[in-house]
C-alpha positions, 0 to 999 in steps of 0.5 A: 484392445490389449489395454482391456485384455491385460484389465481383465486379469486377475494378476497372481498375487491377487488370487493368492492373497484370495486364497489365503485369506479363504484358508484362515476363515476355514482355520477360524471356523475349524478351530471354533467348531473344535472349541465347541466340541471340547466344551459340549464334551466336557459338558456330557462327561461332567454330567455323567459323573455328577449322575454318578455321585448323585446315585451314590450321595448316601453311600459311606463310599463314593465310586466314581466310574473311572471309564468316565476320567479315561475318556474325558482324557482320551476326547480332550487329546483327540480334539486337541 
């Protein structure tokens, strides 16, 4: 009796390899979402300022609205 009692017990350092081995999945999957998100930004931000260029293509000068760069920096070091 006591042999299947002690069969049924998860011993610790096996629910601590469990637990590990679930937090780097979540670091995995967290750090790809993050990957994502940098690369859509980049994608919206690029797209706006090529907008911008494209409105302005026959101008002598070319304004680029610097809100765009700024907040191109501002989501790169938040998501970083």
């Amino acid at each position: 009796m006591q042999d299947t009692a002690n069969e049924d017990v998860i011993s610790n350092e096996t629910l601590l390899k469990i637990e590990i081995l679930d937090l780097i999945k979540i670091y995995k999957k967290n750090k790809r979402e993050k990957q994502l998100k940098k690369v859509e930004l980049e994608v919206v931000i690029s797209t706006d300022l090529q907008q911008q260029l494209n409105s302005q293509y026959n101008s002598t000068y070319i304004r680029v609205n610097s809100s765009s760069i700024y907040k191109k920096k501002r989501l790169l070091k938040n998501n970083s």
